[in-house]
N, C-alpha and C positions, 0 to 999 in steps of 0.2 A: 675676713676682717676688712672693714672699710677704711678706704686707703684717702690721705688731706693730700692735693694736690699741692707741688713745691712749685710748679712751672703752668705759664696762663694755656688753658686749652681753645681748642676753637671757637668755643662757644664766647669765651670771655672776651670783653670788649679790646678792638682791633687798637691799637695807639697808634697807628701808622695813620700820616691822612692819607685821602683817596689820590690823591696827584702825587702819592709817594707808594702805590705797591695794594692801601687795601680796595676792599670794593667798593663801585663805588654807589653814592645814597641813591634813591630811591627817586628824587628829581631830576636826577640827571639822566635816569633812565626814563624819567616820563616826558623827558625835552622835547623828542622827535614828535613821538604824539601831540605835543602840545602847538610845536609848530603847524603842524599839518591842520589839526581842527581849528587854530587863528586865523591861517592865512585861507583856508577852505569857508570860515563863517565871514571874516570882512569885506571878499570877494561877492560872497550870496547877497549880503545884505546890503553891498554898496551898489546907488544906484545907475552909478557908471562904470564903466571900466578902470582898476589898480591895477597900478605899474608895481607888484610887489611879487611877483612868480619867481624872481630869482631868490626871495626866501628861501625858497621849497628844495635849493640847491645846497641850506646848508645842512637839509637832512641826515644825509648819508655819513658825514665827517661828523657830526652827534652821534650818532648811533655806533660810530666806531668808539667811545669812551664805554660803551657798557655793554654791546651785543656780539654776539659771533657774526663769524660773517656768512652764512646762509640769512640770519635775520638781518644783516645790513645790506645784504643783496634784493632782500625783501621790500625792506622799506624805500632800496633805490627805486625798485619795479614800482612801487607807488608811487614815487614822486613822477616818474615820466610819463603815468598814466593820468595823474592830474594835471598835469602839462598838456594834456591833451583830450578830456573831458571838456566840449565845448560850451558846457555851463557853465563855468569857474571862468572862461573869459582868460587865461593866464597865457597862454601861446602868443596871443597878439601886442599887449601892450610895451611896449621896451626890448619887443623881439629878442625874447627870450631866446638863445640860444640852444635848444636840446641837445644838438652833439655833446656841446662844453659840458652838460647834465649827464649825460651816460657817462662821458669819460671821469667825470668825479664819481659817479657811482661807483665805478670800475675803482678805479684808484683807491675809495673808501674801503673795498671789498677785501681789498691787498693788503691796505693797512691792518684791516680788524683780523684779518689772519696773521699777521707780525706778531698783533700786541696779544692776538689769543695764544701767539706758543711761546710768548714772552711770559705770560701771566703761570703757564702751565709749570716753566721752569722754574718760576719764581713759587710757587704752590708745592715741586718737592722738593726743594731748597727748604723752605718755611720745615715739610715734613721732616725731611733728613735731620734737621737741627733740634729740634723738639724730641725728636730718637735720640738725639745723641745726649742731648739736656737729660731726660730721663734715665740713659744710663750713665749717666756722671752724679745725677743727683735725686735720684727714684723719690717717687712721693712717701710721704712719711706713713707710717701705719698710725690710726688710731691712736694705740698706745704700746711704750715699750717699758714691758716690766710695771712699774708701778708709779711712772711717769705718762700720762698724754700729753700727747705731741698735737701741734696744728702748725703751716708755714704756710710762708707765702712768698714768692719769689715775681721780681719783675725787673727786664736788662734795661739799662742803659740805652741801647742801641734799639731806638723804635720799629719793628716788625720783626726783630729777632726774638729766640728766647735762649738764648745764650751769655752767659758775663762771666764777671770776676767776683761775684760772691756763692757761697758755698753754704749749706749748713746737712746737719746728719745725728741721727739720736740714734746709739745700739745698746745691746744689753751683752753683758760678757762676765766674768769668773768676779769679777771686780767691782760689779755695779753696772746701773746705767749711765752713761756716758754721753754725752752732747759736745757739739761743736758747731761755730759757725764762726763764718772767716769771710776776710776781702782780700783776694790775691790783686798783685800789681796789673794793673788793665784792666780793659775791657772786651766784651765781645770774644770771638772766637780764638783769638792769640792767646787768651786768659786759660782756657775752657783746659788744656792738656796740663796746667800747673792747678788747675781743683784736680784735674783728674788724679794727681802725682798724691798730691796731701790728702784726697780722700781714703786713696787706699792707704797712706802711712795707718791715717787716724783707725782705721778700720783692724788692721794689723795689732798696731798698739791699743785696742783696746781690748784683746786676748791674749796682752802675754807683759803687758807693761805694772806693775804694782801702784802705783802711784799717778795721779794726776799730771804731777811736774814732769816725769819721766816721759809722761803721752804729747806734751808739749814739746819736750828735748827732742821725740821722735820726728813732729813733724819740721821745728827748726833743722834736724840734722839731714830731711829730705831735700829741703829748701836749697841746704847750703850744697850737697852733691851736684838736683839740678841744674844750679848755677854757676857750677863751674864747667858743666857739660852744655850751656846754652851759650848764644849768642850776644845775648846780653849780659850789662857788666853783672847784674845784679837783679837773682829774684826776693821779692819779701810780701809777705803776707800778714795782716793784722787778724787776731783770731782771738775770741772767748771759749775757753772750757768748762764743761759743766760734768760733778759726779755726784752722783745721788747716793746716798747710802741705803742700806738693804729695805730700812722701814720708810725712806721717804721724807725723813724727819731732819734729816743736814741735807746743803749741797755746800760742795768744795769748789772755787771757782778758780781759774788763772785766767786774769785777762793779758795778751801781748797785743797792745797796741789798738787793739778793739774799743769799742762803745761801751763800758761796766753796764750788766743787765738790770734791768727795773725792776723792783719789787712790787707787787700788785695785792695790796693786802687791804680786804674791803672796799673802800673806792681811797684808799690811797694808794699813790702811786711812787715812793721812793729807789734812788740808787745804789745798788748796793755799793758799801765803802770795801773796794778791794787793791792789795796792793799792785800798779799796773806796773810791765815790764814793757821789754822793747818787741815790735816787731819780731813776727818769724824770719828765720833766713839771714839774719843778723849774728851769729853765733852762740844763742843762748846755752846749747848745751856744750858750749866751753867758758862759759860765765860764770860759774855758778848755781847753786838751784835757789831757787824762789820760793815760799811757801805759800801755801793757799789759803785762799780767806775761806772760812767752815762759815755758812748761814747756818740758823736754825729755820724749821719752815713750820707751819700751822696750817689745817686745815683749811681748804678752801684760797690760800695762796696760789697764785700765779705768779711766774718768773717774764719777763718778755725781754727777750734780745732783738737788738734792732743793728740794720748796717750803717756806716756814714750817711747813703744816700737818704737815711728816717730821720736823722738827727743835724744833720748839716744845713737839710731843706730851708729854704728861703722864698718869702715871701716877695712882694711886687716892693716891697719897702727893706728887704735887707733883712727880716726879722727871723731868726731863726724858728722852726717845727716846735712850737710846746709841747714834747712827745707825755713828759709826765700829767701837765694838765689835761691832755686829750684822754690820757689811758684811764685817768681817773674818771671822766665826765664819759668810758665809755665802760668801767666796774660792773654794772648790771648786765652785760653782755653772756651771753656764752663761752667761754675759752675758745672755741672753735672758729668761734664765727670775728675776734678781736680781733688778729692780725688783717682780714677784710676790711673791718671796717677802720680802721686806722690807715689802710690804704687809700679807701676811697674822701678818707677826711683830708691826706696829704694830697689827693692829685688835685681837691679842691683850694688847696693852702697856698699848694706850689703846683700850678698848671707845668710847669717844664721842667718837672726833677729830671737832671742830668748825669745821673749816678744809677749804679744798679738800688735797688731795692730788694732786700729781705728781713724777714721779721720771724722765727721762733716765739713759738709760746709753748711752755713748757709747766704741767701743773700736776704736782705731786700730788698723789692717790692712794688710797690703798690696795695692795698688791692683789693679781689678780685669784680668785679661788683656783685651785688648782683642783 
């Protein structure tokens, strides 16, 4: 079964910049070269002598931004050989120092060996966390039961893949079942309190009868947690979703969450659900809640989106038209929506400061068996 990725892979574009961790472009590696062939051709073609050889000195400390250091040991060995090529005329004018040059070579060589087992560390750091994201939050399958699934997750925290939102679709005695939440934080402080509510949810969704119940479970984790942490208080905002057996209702609770979108033809409406408080707040000594029943139809889409989709702000303060965009994006694929609703936010909002995720969830019919 082909599995929708919840967490960015390598391949996906890097959000970190280059002076903060990713790689770096492709000019910055073409600097040294570019140095070397400028001051090599203005030398050729001038028709006296330039005072410009101590250029060629700042070779080697370029090369430390993107090369190892055998290839910056390299390009040193070429800078002192052109120093010394008595065509190029650069030894003589402004007496050039060559000691001073070997010893920045040398020097460069040390550095790009620093910042290469600096990079290395930071490369299975990067792996270690994407292990750990994946088993906190495994990619979604395809489909579960008579629901497809598609997500999309993205942190907060630029070159991490770690945060405080969470989502998960299972199939149990009871129905298919959906969840997505924003625990309190971000980044990796977060990551042990999904860990905590995924499993409640997982649990209760084999032994709980009712929606409200699967909610009470993971408020009443919340509230244990929290008295066994550090902090005065954990809480989490969270939407639940249960599909009935043909597909044709969902039951929803929201506590504190974003109410899901309805996506029916290229409209894009919310559903009207009654909302409660936050998890970890007491709910399962509140009272119970009841759940709002949808009806669904053919070719319906649901989309759950976190703060960070709905909160987004423009260069003017303007909040993310999440409905107007979903609708102007109706002739999509299900699969490929939460994508592209991404890439419209990071145009919307260059600097979303929040995690990002987004569920799509589109009732089907049940698979042959």
């Amino acid at each position: 079964m082909r599995k929708v990725s919840a967490v960015p892979s390598r391949r996906d574009e890097d959000r970190r910049g280059w002076l903060h961790g990713a790689p770096p472009p492709r000019w910055v590696r073409a600097l040294p070269f570019a140095l070397v062939v400028a001051v090599c051709a203005a030398t050729l073609l001038s028709p006296g002598p330039l005072d410009i050889g101590f250029l060629l000195g700042a070779i080697p400390p370029l090369a430390v931004l993107s090369y190892s250091p055998p290839a910056t040991a390299a390009l040193g060995g070429v800078v002192i050989a052109l120093l010394n090529v008595p065509a190029l005329r650069l030894d003589r004018p402004g007496g050039t120092d060559l000691l001073t040059v070997v010893f920045v070579c040398v020097l460069s060589v040390f550095v790009s060996y620093v910042r290469s087992r600096r990079d290395a560390q930071l490369d299975l750091a990067r792996t270690v966390a994407e292990a750990a994201q994946r088993a906190v939050v495994p990619p979604l399958p395809e489909r579960v039961g008579a629901v497809r699934c598609a997500g999309l997750y993205r942190a907060a925290q630029r070159g991490t893949l770690v945060g405080g939102d969470f989502f998960d679709v299972r199939d149990g005695p009871f129905g298919v079942r959906a969840v997505m939440g924003d625990v309190q934080g971000h980044g990796l402080a977060a990551v042990a309190t999904v860990a905590s509510l995924l499993g409640a949810f997982r649990e209760a969704v084999l032994d709980q009868p009712d929606l409200v119940s699967v909610a009470a479970r993971l408020d009443r984790r919340l509230l244990v947690d929290s008295a066994q942490a550090r902090q005065a208080e954990l809480f989490a905002t969270a939407a639940l979703l249960e599909f009935s057996a043909d597909a044709r209702e969902v039951r929803v609770v929201v506590c504190g969450n974003p109410p899901p979108l309805l996506l029916r033809g290229t409209r894009a409406t919310e559903l009207e659900v009654s909302p409660w408080t936050p998890l970890g707040l007491g709910l399962a000594d509140a009272g119970s809640i009841e759940p709002s029943t949808v009806s669904l139809r053919p070719g319906d889409r649901l989309f759950l989106a976190s703060d960070g989709v709905v909160e987004a702000r423009d260069g003017s303060g303007a909040f993310y038209p999440l409905a107007d965009r979903l609708a102007a994006f109706a002739a999509g694929e299900p699969s490929a929506l939460a994508a592209r609703v991404w890439a419209d936010l990071a145009g919307y909002c260059p600097d979303v400061d929040d995690d990002v995720t987004m569920l799509v969830l589109t009732p089907s019919s049940p698979p042959a068996r």
